[in-house]
C-alpha positions in Angstrom: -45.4 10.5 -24.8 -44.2 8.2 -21.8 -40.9 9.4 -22.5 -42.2 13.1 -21.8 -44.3 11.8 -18.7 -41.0 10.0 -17.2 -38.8 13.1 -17.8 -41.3 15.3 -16.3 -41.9 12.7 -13.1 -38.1 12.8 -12.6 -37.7 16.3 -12.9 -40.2 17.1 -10.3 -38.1 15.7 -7.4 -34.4 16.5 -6.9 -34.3 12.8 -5.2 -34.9 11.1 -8.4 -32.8 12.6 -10.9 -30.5 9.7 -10.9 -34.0 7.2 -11.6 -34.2 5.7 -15.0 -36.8 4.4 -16.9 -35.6 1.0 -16.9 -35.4 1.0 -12.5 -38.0 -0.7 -10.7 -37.9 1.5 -7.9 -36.1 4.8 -7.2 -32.8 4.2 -6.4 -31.7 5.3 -3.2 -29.0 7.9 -2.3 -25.2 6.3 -2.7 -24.2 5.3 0.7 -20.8 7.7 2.2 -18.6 4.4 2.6 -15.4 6.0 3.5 -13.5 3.6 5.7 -10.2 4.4 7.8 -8.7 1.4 7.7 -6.1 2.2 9.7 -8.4 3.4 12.8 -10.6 0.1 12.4 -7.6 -2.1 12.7 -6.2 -0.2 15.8 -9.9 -0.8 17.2 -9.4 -4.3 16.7 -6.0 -4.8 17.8 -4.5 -5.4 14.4 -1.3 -3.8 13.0 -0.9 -2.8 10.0 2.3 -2.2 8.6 3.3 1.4 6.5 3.9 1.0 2.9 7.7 0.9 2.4 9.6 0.5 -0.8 12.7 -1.4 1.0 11.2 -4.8 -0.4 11.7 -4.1 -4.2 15.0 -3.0 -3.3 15.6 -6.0 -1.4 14.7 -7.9 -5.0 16.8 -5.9 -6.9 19.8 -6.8 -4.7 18.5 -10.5 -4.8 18.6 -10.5 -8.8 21.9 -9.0 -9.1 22.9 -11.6 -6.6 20.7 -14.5 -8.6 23.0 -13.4 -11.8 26.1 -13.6 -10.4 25.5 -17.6 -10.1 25.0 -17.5 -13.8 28.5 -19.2 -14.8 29.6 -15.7 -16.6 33.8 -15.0 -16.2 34.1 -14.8 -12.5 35.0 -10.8 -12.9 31.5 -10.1 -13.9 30.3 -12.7 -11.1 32.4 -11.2 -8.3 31.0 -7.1 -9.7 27.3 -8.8 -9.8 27.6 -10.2 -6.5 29.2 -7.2 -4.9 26.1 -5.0 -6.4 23.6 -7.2 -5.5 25.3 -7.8 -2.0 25.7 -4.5 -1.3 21.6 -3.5 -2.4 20.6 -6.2 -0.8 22.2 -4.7 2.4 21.0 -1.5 2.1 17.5 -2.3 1.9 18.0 -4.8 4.7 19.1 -2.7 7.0 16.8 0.1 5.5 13.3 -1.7 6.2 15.1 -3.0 9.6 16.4 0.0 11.2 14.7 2.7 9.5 11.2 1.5 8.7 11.1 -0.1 12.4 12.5 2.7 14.5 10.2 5.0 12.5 7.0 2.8 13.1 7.7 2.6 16.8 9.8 4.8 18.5 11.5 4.5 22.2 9.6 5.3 24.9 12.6 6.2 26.3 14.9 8.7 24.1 18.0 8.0 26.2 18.3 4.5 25.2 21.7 4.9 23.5 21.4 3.4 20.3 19.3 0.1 21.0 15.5 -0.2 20.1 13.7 -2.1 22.4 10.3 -3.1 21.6 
């Protein structure tokens, strides 16, 4: 019977379908808490990097480079090394140059190569 009079009560208002009969009070509304993070941060000065996926290619290049100091026959050192060097490179110069003339271009297109910031 109480069961019937709480279903009834609930049904009546669109507002407390979400109520149950365990709530103290009617639960209110969910809040809208979309944030833009990246807006807030500019408000307040702060700078937020983009997501980039240079650094895990900066640690694959460091463990090749970690296993060619393992004491293996030094052809399999000197092909390690070279791999990792060469990964290690790329994503070096990948999150430098790439990432960081992407996140802030010249102001000045004519600047021939350098990136002033």
């Amino acid at each position: 019977m109480a069961s019937a009079a709480f279903k009834a009560w609930r049904n009546a208002d669109p507002s407390r379908a979400a109520a149950s009969r365990f709530d103290l009070d009617v639960p209110l509304p969910p809040l809208e808490m979309t944030i833009d993070y990246a807006a807030r941060a500019h408000e307040l000065g702060i700078h937020l990097f983009p997501s980039s996926n240079y650094p895990f290619i900066i640690c694959v290049g460091a463990l090749f480079l970690a296993l060619a100091a393992i004491p293996f026959s030094g052809t399999a050192r000197l092909v390690l090394a070279i791999i990792g060097g060469l990964i290690f490179l790329y994503g070096v110069v990948g999150w430098v140059l790439v990432e960081d003339v992407r996140m802030f271009p010249a102001d000045n297109p004519q600047s021939h190569g350098e990136v002033h910031h």
